[in-house]
C-alpha positions in Angstrom: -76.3 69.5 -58.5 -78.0 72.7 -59.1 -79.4 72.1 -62.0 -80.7 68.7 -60.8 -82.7 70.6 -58.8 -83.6 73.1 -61.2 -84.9 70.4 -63.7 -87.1 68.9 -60.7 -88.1 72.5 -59.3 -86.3 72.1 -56.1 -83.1 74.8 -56.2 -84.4 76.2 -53.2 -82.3 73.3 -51.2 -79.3 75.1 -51.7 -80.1 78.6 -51.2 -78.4 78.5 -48.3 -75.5 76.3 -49.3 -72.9 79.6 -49.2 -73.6 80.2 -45.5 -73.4 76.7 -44.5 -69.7 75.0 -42.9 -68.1 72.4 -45.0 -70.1 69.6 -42.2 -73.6 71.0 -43.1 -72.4 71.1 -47.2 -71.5 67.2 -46.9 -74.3 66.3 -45.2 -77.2 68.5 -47.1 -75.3 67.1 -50.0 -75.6 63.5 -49.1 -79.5 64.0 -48.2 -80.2 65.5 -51.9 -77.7 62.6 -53.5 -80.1 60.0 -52.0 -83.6 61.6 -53.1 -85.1 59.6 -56.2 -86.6 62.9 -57.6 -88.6 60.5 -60.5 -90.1 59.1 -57.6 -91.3 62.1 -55.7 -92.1 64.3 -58.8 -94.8 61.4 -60.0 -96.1 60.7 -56.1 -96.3 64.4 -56.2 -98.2 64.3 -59.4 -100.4 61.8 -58.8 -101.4 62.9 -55.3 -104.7 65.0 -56.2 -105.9 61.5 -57.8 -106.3 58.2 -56.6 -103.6 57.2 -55.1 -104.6 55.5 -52.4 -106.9 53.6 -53.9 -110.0 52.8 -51.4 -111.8 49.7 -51.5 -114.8 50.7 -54.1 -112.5 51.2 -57.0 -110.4 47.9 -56.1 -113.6 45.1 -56.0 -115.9 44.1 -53.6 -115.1 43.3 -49.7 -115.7 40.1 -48.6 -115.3 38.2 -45.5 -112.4 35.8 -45.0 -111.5 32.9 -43.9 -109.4 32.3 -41.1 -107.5 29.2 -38.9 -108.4 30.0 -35.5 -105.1 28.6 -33.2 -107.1 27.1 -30.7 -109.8 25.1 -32.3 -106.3 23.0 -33.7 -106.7 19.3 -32.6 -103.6 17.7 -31.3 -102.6 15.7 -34.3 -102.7 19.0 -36.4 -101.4 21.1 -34.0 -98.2 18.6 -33.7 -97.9 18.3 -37.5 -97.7 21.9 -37.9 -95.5 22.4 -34.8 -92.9 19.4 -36.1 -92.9 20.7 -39.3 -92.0 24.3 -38.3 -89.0 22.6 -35.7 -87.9 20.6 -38.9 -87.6 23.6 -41.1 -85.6 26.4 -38.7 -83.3 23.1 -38.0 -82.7 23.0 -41.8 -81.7 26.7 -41.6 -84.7 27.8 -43.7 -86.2 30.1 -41.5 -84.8 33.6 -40.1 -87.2 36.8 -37.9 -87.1 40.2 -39.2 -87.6 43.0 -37.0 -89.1 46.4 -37.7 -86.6 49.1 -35.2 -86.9 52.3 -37.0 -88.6 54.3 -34.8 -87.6 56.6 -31.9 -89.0 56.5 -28.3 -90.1 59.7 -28.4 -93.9 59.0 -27.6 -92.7 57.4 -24.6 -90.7 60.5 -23.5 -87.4 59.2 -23.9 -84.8 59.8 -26.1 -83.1 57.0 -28.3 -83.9 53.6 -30.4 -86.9 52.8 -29.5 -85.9 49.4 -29.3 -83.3 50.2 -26.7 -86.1 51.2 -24.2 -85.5 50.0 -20.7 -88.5 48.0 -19.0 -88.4 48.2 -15.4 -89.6 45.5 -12.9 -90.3 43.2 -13.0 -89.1 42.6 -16.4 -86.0 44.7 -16.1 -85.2 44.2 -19.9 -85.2 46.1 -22.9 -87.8 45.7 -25.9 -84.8 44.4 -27.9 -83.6 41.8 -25.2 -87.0 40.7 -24.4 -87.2 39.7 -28.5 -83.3 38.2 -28.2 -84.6 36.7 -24.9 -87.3 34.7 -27.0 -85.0 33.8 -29.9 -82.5 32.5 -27.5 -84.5 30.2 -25.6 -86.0 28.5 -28.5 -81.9 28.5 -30.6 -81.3 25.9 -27.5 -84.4 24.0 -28.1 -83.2 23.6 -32.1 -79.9 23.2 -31.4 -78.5 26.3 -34.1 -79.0 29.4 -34.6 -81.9 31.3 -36.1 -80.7 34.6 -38.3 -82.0 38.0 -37.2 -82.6 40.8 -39.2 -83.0 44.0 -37.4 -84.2 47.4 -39.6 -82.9 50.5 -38.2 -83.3 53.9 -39.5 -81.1 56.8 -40.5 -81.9 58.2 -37.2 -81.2 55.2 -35.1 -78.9 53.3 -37.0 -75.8 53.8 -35.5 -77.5 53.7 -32.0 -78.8 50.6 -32.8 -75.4 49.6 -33.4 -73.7 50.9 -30.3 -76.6 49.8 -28.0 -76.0 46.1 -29.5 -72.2 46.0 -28.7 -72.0 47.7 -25.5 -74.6 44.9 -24.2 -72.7 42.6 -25.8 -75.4 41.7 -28.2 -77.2 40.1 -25.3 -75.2 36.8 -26.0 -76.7 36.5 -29.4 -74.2 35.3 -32.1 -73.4 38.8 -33.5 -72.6 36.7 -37.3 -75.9 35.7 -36.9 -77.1 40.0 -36.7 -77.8 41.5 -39.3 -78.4 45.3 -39.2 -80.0 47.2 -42.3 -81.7 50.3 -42.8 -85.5 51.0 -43.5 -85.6 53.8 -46.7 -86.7 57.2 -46.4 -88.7 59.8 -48.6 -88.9 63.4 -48.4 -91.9 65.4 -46.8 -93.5 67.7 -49.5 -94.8 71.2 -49.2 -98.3 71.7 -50.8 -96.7 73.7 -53.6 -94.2 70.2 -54.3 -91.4 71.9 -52.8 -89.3 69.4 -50.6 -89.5 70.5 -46.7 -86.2 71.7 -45.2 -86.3 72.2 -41.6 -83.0 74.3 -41.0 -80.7 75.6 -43.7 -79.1 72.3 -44.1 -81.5 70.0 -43.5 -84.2 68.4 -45.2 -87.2 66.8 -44.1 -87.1 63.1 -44.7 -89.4 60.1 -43.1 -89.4 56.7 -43.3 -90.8 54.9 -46.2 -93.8 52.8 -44.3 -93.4 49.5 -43.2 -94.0 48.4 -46.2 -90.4 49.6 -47.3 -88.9 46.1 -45.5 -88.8 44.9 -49.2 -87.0 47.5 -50.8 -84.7 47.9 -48.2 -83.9 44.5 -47.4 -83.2 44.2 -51.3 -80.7 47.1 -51.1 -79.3 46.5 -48.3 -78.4 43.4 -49.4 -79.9 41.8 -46.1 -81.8 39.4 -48.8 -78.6 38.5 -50.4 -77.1 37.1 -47.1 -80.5 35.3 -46.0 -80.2 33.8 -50.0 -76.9 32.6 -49.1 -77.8 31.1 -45.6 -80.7 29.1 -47.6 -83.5 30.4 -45.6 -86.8 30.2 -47.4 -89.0 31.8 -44.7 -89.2 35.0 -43.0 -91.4 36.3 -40.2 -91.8 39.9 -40.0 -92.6 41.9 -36.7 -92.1 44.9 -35.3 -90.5 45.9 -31.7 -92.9 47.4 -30.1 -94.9 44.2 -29.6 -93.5 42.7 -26.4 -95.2 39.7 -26.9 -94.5 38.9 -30.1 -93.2 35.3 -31.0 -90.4 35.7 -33.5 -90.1 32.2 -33.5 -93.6 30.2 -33.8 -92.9 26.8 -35.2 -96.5 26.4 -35.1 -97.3 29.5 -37.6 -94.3 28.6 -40.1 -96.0 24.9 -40.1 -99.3 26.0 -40.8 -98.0 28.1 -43.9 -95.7 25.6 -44.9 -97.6 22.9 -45.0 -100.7 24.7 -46.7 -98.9 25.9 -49.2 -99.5 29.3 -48.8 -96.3 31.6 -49.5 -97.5 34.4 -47.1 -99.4 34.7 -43.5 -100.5 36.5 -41.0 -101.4 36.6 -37.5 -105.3 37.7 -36.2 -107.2 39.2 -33.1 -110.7 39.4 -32.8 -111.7 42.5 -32.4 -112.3 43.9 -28.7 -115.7 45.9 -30.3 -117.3 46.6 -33.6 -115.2 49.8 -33.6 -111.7 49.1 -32.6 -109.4 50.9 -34.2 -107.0 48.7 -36.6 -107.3 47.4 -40.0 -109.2 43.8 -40.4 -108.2 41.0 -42.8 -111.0 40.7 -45.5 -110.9 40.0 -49.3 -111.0 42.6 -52.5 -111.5 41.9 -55.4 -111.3 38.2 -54.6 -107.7 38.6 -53.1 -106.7 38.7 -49.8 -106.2 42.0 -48.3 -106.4 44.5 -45.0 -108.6 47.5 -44.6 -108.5 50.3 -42.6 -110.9 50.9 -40.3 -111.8 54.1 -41.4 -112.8 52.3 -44.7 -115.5 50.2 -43.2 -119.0 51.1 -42.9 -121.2 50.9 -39.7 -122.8 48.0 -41.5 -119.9 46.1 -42.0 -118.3 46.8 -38.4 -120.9 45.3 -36.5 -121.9 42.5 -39.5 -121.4 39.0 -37.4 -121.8 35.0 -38.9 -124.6 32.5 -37.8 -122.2 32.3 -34.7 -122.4 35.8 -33.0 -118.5 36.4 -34.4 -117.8 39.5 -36.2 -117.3 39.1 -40.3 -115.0 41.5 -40.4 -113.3 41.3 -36.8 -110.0 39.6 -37.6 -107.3 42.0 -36.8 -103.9 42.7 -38.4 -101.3 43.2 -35.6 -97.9 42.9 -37.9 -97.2 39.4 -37.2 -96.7 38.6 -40.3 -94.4 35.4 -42.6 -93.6 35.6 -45.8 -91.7 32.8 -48.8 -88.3 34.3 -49.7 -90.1 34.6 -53.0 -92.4 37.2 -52.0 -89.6 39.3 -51.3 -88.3 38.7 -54.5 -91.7 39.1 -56.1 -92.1 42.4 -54.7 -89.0 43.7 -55.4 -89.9 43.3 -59.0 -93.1 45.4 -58.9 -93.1 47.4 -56.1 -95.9 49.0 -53.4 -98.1 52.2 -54.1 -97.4 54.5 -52.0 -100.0 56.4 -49.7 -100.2 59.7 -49.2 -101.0 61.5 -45.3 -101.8 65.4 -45.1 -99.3 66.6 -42.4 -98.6 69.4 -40.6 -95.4 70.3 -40.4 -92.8 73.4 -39.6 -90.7 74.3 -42.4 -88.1 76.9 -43.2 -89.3 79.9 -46.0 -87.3 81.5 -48.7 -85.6 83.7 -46.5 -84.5 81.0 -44.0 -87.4 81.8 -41.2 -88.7 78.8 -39.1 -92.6 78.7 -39.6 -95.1 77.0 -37.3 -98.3 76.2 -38.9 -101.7 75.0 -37.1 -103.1 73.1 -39.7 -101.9 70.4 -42.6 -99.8 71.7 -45.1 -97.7 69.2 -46.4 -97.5 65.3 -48.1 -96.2 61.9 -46.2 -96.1 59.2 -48.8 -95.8 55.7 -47.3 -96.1 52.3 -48.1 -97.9 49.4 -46.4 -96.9 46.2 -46.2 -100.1 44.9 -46.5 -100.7 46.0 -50.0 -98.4 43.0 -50.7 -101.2 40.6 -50.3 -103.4 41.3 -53.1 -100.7 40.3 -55.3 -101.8 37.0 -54.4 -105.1 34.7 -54.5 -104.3 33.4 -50.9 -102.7 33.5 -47.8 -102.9 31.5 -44.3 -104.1 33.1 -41.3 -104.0 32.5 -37.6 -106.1 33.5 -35.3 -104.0 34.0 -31.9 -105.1 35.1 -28.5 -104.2 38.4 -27.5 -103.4 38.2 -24.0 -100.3 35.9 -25.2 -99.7 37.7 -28.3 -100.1 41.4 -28.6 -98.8 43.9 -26.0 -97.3 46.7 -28.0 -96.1 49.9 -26.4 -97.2 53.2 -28.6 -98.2 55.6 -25.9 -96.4 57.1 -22.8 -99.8 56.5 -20.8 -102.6 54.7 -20.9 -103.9 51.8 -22.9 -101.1 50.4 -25.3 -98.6 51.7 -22.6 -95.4 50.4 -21.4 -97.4 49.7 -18.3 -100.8 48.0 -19.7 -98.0 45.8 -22.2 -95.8 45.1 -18.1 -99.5 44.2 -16.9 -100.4 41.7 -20.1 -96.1 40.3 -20.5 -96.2 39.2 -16.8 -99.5 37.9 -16.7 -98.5 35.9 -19.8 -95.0 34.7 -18.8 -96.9 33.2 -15.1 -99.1 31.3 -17.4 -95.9 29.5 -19.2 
């Protein structure tokens, strides 16, 4: 092991390994046994460069087109809605949630998934998502397969918060827990961040590591050998999102398009969430920090904003995009962090300012590996209520205000 890390530059993750109790030697041990140091030595390498590759190197940004939900007359809208029934009866069709984070933004300490709701919903985010599955498993008459992504942090929890509410009378065979991947936090100088003695510093891999993980975790395996052939991706902290859109999967199926996604328009020129547009020629989302005054307030012949299509992570994919991108791969992004880290003589230092790498991946990037993809405008009072802040807007009680408001409509 030591001279692993003396090959890669990074000995300085045992320096401490004589002071440390067996536990702490297993466990440090563990950490370093999982790190790809190929991987972090070239994201290392290449981040001075152009790795996250902004949209003038990549082609030029176009407009495009999108399937607004409600301007669907009623012989399209049953097509695509009969189609969608047809194809989660055939057992081709499973949800995938996104659970890896903590509720730590909300003040409280666990999955964030397992965060309670109080009245009137009285439900946590994850049984307000099995709530939604369950009701539309009666209407179909079987069982749709749900994939749930964890973390190391939460995994177990996860786990444990499941079976002591009796996995809120979902089929447990039909729950399948797997968890999201992780890289290590990087030090200006390259060197890996350890936050005690023992530990490293390691974050998840972006959202864009459901591919990779749901390869090795062999979560794609079992959904292979169900025979489902369409998967929706979402994450949990949207408490109105519709795991289980008949509608959405009938659009995409019947278009032929092997990935979608789900739009808002824009609340103003300057919201703050990346738009759907084209690169290049290909279908892709870009950041609002990447688009221009010009382009932010740029509207059509109808008053509606060119580039005002949101992505909220609603998003469906073929099987064989998974499969596709488990062959090549994401980039990886990199974010300037700051970050307290341990020093060569085992002191805890604070910093004020950015002194370390994040590398990522976004799910998004998947879509310009293909000339198309369906999307569907949605409204967002029935669609989008996610829960990011303790307070305020995008708050467990704005999301309360826009869940109930929705459910009295239904």
């Amino acid at each position: 092991m030591r001279g692993k890390l003396l090959k890669y530059n990074q000995e300085h993750l045992l320096a401490f390994f004589d002071t440390l109790s067996d536990a702490e030697k297993e466990s440090l041990l563990n950490d370093i046994e999982l790190i790809d140091f190929d991987l972090i030595s070239q994201l290392y390498k290449n981040t001075h460069s152009s790795v996250a590759l902004l949209n003038g190197n990549k082609g030029e940004i176009t407009p495009i087109d999108c399937i607004d939900k409600d301007s669907l007359n009623e012989e399209e809208y049953g097509l695509y809605y009969n189609l969608g029934i047809q194809l989660m009866r055939q057992g081709k069709y499973a949800a995938l949630t996104m659970a890896g984070g903590q509720g730590t933004r909300l003040g409280f300490s666990g999955p964030k998934g397992s965060y309670f709701l109080g009245e009137p919903i009285n439900q946590s985010l994850f049984e307000i998502q099995c709530r939604r599955l369950i009701s539309r498993n009666k209407e179909l008459g079987c069982i749709i397969p749900w994939y749930i992504m964890t973390s190391r942090e939460n995994d177990q929890l996860t786990k444990e918060f499941f079976r002591e509410n009796n996995y809120f009378g979902y089929d447990k065979d039909s729950i399948f827990f797997f968890k999201q991947g992780f890289l290590p936090m990087l030090l200006e100088d390259g060197k890996i961040v350890m936050t005690d003695t023992h530990s490293i510093k390691l974050s998840a891999d972006g959202h864009g590591g459901v591919f990779k993980a749901t390869v090795d975790s062999g979560a794609l395996a079992d959904m292979k050998q169900r025979g489902v052939e369409w998967i929706f991706v979402g994450g949990i902290d949207n408490i109105l999102v519709r795991l289980e859109d008949p509608v959405f999967l009938g659009f995409l199926a019947h278009n032929k398009y092997k990935l979608g996604g789900k739009s808002l328009i824009k609340r103003d020129p300057y919201e703050k969430a990346g738009v759907f547009c084209k690169r290049g020629g290909k279908p892709c989302v870009i950041e609002y920090t990447e688009i221009s005054d010009d382009m932010a307030q740029a509207t059509d012949n109808n008053g509606n904003y060119l580039y005002g299509d949101l992505h909220i992570l609603c998003n469906m994919f073929n099987i064989s995009v998974f499969e596709d991108m488990r062959d090549c791969g994401l980039e990886y992004h990199v974010a300037h962090k700051k970050t307290e880290y341990i020093d060569e003589n085992g002191k805890l230092i604070q910093v004020d300012s950015p002194n370390a790498y994040k590398y990522e991946a976004f799910m998004f990037d998947a879509f310009e590996y293909y000339d198309n993809m369906g999307i569907l405008r949605v409204r967002r009072e029935e669609e989008f209520a996610p829960i990011k802040n303790k307070e305020g807007l995008d708050s467990p009680q704005t999301a309360t205000e826009l869940y109930v408001a929705c459910e009295m409509k239904q």
